[in-house]
C-alpha positions in Angstrom: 146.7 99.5 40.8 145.0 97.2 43.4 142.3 94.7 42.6 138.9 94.7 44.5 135.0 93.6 44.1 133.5 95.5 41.3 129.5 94.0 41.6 127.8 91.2 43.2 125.7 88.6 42.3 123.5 85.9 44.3 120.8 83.5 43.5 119.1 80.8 45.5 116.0 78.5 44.3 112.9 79.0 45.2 112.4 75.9 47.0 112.2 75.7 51.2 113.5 72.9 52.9 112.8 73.8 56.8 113.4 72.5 60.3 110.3 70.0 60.2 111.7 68.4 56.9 114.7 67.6 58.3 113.2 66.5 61.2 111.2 64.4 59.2 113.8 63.0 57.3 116.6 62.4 60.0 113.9 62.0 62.9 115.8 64.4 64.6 113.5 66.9 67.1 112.9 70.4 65.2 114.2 71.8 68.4 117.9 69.9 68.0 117.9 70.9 64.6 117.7 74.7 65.4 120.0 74.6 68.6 122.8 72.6 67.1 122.7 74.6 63.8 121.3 77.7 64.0 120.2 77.1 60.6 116.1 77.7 60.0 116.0 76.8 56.4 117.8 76.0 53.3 116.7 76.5 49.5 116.9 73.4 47.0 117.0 73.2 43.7 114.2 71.7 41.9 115.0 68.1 40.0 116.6 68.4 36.4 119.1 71.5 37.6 122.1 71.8 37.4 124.8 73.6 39.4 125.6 75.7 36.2 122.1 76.5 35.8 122.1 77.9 39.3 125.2 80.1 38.5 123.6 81.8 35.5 121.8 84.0 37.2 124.1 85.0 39.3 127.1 85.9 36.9 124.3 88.0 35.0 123.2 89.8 37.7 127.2 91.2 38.5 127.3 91.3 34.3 124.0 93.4 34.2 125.0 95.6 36.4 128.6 96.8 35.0 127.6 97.6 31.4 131.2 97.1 30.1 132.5 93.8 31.7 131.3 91.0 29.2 133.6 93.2 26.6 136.2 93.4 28.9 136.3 89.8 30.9 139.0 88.2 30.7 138.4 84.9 32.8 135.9 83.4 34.6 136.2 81.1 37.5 133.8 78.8 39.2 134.7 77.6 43.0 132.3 74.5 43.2 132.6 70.8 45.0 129.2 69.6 42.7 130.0 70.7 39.1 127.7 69.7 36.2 129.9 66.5 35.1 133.7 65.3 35.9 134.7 67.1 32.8 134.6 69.7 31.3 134.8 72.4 33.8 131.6 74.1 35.0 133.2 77.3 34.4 133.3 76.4 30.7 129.4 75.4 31.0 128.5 78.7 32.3 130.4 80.3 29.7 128.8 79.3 26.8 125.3 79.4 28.6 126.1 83.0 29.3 127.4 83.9 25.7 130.6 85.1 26.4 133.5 85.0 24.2 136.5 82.9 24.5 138.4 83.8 27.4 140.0 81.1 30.2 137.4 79.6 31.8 138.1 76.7 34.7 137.0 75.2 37.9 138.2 75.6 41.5 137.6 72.7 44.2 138.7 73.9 47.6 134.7 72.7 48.9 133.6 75.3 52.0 137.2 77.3 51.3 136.6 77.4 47.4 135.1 80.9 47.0 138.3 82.2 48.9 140.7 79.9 46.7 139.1 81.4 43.8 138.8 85.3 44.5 142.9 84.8 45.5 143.5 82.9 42.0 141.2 85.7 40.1 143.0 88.6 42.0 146.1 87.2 41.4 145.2 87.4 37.3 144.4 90.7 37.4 147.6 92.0 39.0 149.7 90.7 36.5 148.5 89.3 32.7 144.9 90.5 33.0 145.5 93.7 34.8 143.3 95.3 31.1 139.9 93.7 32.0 137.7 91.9 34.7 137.7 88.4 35.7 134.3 86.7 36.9 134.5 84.7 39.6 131.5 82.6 41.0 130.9 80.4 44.2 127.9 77.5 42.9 126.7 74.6 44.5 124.0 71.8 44.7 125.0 70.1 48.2 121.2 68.9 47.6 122.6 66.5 45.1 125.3 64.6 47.4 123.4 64.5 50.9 122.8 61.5 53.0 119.1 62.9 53.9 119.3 60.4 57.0 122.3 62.2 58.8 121.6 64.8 60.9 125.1 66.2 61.1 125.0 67.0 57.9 121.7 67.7 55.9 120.5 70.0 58.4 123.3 72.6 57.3 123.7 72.6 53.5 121.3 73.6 50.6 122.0 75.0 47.3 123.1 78.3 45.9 125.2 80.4 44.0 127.2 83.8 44.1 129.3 86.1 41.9 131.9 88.7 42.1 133.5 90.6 39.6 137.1 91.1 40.0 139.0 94.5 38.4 141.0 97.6 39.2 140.1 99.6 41.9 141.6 103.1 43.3 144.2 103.2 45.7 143.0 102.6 49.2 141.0 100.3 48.4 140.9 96.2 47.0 142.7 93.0 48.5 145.5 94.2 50.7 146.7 90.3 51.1 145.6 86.8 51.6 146.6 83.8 52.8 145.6 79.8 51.7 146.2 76.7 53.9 146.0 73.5 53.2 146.9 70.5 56.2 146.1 67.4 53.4 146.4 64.7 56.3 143.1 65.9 57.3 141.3 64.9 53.9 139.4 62.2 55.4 137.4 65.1 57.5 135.4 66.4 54.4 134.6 63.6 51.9 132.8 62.1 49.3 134.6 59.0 49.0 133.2 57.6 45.4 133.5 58.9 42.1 137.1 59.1 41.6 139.5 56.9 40.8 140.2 55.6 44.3 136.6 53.8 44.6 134.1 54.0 41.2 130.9 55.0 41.5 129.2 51.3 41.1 126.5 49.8 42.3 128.5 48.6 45.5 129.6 52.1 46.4 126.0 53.4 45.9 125.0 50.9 48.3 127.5 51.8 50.6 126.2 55.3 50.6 130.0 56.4 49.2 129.0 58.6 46.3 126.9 61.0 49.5 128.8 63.7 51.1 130.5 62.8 54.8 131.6 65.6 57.2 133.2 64.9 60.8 132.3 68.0 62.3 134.0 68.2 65.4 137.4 67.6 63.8 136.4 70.6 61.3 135.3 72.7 64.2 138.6 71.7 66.1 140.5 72.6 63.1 139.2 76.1 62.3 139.0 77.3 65.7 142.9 76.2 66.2 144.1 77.7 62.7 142.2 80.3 61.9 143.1 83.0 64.3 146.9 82.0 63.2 146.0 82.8 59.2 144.0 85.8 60.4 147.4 87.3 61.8 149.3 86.4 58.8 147.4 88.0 56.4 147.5 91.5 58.2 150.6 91.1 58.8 151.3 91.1 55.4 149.6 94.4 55.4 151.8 95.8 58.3 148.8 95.5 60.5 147.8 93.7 64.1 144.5 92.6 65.3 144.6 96.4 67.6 144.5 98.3 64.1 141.4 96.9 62.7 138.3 99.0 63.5 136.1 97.1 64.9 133.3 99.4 65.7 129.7 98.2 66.2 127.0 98.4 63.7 124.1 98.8 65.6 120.0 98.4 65.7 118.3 100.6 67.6 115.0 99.7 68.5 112.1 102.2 69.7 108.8 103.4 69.3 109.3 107.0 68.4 112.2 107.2 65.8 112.8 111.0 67.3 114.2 109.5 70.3 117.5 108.4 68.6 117.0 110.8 65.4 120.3 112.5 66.2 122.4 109.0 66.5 121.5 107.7 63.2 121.9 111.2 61.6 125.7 111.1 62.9 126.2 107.3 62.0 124.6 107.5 58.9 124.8 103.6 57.7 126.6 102.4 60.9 123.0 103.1 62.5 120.0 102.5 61.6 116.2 102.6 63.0 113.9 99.8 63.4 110.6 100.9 64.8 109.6 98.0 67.7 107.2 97.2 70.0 109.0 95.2 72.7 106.1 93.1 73.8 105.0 92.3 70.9 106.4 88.9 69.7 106.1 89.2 65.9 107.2 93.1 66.4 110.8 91.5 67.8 110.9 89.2 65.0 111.3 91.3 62.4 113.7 93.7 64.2 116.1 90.5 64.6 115.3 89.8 61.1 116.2 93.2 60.3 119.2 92.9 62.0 120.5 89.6 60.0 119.4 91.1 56.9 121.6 94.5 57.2 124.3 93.7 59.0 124.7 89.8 58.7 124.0 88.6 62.5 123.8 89.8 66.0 127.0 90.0 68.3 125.5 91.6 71.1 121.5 92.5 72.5 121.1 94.7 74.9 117.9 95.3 76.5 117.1 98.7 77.8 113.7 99.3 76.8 111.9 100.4 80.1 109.0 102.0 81.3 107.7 103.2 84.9 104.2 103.7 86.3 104.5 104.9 89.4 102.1 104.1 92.0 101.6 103.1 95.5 100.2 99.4 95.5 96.6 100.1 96.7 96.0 102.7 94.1 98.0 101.5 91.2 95.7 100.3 88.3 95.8 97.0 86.9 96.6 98.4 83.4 99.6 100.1 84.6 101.3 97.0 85.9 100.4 95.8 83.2 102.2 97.6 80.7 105.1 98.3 83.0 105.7 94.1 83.6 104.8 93.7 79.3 107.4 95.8 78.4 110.3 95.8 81.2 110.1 92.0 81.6 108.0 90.4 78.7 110.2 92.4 76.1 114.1 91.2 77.5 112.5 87.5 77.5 110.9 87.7 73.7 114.2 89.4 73.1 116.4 87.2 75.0 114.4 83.6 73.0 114.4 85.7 69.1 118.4 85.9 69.3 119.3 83.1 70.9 119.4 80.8 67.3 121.2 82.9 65.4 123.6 84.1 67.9 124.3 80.4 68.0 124.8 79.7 64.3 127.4 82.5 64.9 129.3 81.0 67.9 128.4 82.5 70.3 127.3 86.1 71.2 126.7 88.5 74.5 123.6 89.4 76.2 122.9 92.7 78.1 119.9 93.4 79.9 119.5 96.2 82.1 117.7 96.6 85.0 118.1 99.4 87.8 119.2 100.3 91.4 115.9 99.6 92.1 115.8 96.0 91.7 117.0 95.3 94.5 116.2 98.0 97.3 112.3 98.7 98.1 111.5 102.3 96.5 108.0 103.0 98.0 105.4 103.8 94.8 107.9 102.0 92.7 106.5 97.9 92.9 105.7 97.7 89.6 109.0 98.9 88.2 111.1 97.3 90.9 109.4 93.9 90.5 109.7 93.8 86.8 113.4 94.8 87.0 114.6 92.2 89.8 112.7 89.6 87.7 114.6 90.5 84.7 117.9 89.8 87.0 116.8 86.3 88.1 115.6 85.8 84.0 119.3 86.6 83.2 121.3 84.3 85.7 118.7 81.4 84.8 119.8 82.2 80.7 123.2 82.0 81.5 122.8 79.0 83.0 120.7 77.4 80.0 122.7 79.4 76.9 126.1 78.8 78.2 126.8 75.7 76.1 126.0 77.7 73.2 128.5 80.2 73.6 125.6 82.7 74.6 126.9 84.8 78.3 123.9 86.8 79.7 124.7 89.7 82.4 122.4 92.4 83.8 123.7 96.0 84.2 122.0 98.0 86.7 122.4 101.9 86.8 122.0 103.9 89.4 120.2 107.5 88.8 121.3 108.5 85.3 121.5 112.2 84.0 118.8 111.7 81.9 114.8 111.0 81.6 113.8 109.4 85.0 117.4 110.2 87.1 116.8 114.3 86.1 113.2 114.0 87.1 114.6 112.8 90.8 117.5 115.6 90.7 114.5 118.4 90.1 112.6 117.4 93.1 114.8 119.1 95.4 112.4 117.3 98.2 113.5 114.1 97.0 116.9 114.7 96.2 118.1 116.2 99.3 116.9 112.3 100.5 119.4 110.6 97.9 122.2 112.6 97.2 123.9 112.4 100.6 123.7 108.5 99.7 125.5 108.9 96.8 129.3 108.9 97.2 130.1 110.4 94.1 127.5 113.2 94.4 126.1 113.8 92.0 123.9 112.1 88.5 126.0 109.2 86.4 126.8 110.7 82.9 125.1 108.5 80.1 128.7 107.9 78.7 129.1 106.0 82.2 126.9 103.7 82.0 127.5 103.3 78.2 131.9 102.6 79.0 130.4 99.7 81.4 127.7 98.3 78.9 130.4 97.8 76.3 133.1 96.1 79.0 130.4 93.3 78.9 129.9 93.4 75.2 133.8 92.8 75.1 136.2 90.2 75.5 137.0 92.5 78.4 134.4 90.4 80.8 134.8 86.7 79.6 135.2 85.5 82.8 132.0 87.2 84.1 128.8 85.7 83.2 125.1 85.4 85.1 126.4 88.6 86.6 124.6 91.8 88.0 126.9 94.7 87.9 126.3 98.0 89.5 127.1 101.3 88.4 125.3 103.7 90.6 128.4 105.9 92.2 128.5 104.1 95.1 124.7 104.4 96.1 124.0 103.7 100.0 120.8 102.0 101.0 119.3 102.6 104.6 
C-alpha cells in the first residue's frame, strides 16, 4: 500500500519579533526589511527553551488527534539544524518527554531541506520494515539560538518553530508517488555555522569571531535553487510517469465583494477551490484582511486582479460631489490599496502577476461618463507606473480593458435600442463580448503565456471603432 500524511501538527511561541526589531537590531530601514524579505514577523522562543521543548507540542497535537498511533508508532524522526545538545539525538529527547515506548528514534540534519530528507527517510520505513504502524516525523528549530542579530541578510528571515506529520498506510491513489534528494557538497561553505564541530571548537576565540552564529550567502543559495530545482521537479514526476503539462494546476481563488449573492453560484460549484471574502475595496483595513485571508487559506497570492467597479453616470454640471466620490474610492482607491496590500507577500513568494481592469472607456470621451472614464484611465497610468517600481521584485502589472461585456453595464447599453444602434455599427464583431472572453484574456496575463508583456493595456472590445 502507499504511504501518505496521516495528521498534522504545528507550534510556534508566543513571542513577536517584527520589522522594527530588526530594524533596530541591524539598523536596517523597516522598509528594506519588508521589500527584501517579504517576511513581517517571526516568533521566538522565550530564554531557557529548548528546540525539543518546541516539538512537544507539536508531535502531540498529530498524536491527539489519531487515537491509535502512540500504540502503533514505530519511529520517530526529528529534521533539525539546532538540536537540544551534540548528543544524544533530539528525537530521543522528545521521545521520552512525550512518553512513548521504545521504538527507533534519531535525528536528521539536512538544515532548510531537512523536513523533506526526513518525510523520504520515514516513507521509506514504512514501505518496507514498518509497513504495521506509523512513524512520527517532526521539522523543529530554534534559528533564534544561532543568529548574528547584526546581519541583516540573515536575522530578518528565521525564527523558531516546529511541525509534525505522521507517516502511515494510505489507500491507493493517494500518498508519496516519488521523491528525489540532492546533495552538490562543494557548496557547503553557502550555509554554515562554522564552530562547534571538530573542524574549529567552540572557544572563546571562535565566540569572538562570531563562528559559533549561523552564516548564509544568499545569492549563491538563491542561484542554486533557481538553477536545480526545476531539474529535481522533473525527475521526481518522472518517476511517476508524469510531465509538468499533467499536473493540474488550477487556481484557488478569493473572490472579493460586497454582496456574497453575486458569486453564490461559483463557490457553490467550486466548493473549497472558492471561497468568499466579504470586502469593501476602499477601505484599507477591509483589504487587509481579505489578503490575510488569502495567505491563511491558500498559502499566498499568485495573481490579483482588480475588477471591482462602479459607475455614476452623470453629465459634469449636474453630477454630485458624492457620486465622484464613490465612483473614484472604489474604481481607483480600491486597485491602489489592492495593488500596495499584495505587493510584500507576492514578493516573499518570487514574484507574482497583477491585473487591473479598466474599460473601453478609459480612453475615448463617453459624454455623462467623466467620473467612470477618469477613474478608469487613472487606473491605466497607476499600472504602468507599478510596473515600473515592482519589476525588480518579480511583481508584472498590466491593465485589461473590455469593451461592452454581455453582462451588468454592456446589457444595459444593448437594451437601449437608441443607444445601441450608435455603437453596434462600431463594433466589428457585432455584437456583446461573452464573459468567458474576457475571462480567456485575463488568464493569458495571469500565465506564463505573457512574460514578455508587462506595463501593458490590452484591449478586448471586438474591434471597437471610435469617431
Amino acid at each position: 500500500m502507499p504511504v501518505g500524511v496521516i495528521g498534522l501538527g504545528s507550534h510556534v511561541p508566543d513571542r513577536v519579533i517584527s520589522s522594527a526589531d530588526i530594524s533596530r537590531w541591524t539598523g536596517a530601514s523597516e522598509d528594506w526589511v519588508r521589500e527584501r524579505t517579504g517576511v513581517l514577523q517571526r516568533r521566538y522562543a522565550e530564554p531557557g527553551t529548548t528546540t525539543s521543548d518546541l516539538a512537544v507540542p507539536a508531535a502531540r497535537q498529530v498524536l491527539d488527534a489519531n487515537p491509535d498511533a502512540a500504540g502503533r508508532l514505530t519511529a520517530i524522526i526529528v529534521a533539525t539544524c539546532t538540536p537540544d545538545v551534540p548528543q544524544p539525538a533530539t528525537a530521543a529527547i522528545l521521545q521520552h518527554k512525550l512518553g512513548l515506548r521504545s521504538v527507533p528514534a534519531f535525528d536528521v540534519n539536512a538544515v532548510c531541506s531537512g523536513f523533506l530528507y526526513a518525510m523520504t527517510v520515514g516513507e521509506s520505513m514504512v514501505s518496507g520494515r514498518f509497513g504495521d504502524g506509523y512513524v512520527l516525523v517532526v521539522g523543529a528549530d530554534m534559528f533564534s539560538t544561532i543568529m548574528d542579530r547584526a546581519d541583516r541578510r540573515t536575522v530578518s528571515l528565521f525564527g523558531d518553530g516546529a511541525g509534525a506529520v505522521l507517516l502511515g498506510q494510505v489507500p491507493d491513489g493517494y500518498g508519496v508517488l516519488a521523491s528525489r534528494l540532492l546533495t552538490d557538497g562543494e557548496y557547503h561553505p553557502y550555509v554554515e555555522v562554522p564552530a562547534g564541530g571538530t573542524r574549529i571548537p567552540l572557544d572563546e576565540r571562535a565566540r569572538r569571531a562570531g563562528e559559533h552564529l549561523f552564516r548564509m550567502d544568499g545569492r549563491a543559495v538563491k542561484d542554486y535553487a533557481l538553477t536545480t530545482l526545476r531539474k529535481v521537479i522533473e525527475q521526481a514526476l518522472g518517476d511517476c510517469g508524469l510531465d509538468l503539462d499533467d499536473i493540474d494546476r488550477g487556481a484557488s481563488v478569493v473572490c472579493a465583494a460586497r454582496n456574497p449573492y453575486d458569486i453564490k453560484e461559483l463557490v457553490d460549484e467550486h466548493p473549497g477551490r472558492v471561497v468568499y471574502q466579504r470586502t469593501d475595496v476602499s477601505d484599507a483595513e477591509s483589504v487587509r484582511e481579505l489578503v490575510d485571508a488569502a495567505a491563511r487559506t491558500f498559502g499566498g497570492i499568485d495573481v490579483l486582479v482588480c475588477n471591482a467597479g462602479v459607475s455614476r453616470d452623470g453629465l459634469i454640471r449636474k453630477l454630485p460631489v458624492a457620486d465622484w466620490n464613490e465612483t473614484v474610492s472604489t474604481n481607483l482607491t480600491g486597485v491602489f490599496l489592492c495593488t500596495q496590500a499584495v505587493v510584500e507577500p507576492m514578493a516573499a513568494r518570487g514574484g507574482g502577476r497583477i491585473i487591473n481592469v479598466t474599460s473601453c472607456t478609459s480612453s475615448r470621451v463617453a459624454v455623462g461618463a467623466a467620473a467612470y472614464s477618469a477613474s478608469k484611465a487613472a487606473v491605466e497610468m497607476f499600472s504602468r507606473s507599478a510596473a515600473v517600481e515592482l519589476a525588480p521584485k518579480g511583481i508584472v502589472v498590466n491593465c485589461l480593458a473590455p469593451g461592452y461585456v454581455d453582462e451588468g453595464m454592456g446589457r444595459a447599453v444593448a437594451a437601449n435600442e437608441k443607444v445601441w444602434a450608435t455603437y453596434r455599427p462600431r463594433l466589428l464583431a457585432g455584437r456583446l463580448a461573452r464573459p468567458e472572453e474576457i475571462a480567456a484574456a485575463a488568464l493569458f496575463l495571469a500565465t506564463e503565456d505573457s512574460s514578455y508583456v508587462n506595463g501593458h493595456v490590452l484591449e478586448v472590445n471586438g474591434g471597437l471603432m471610435w469617431d
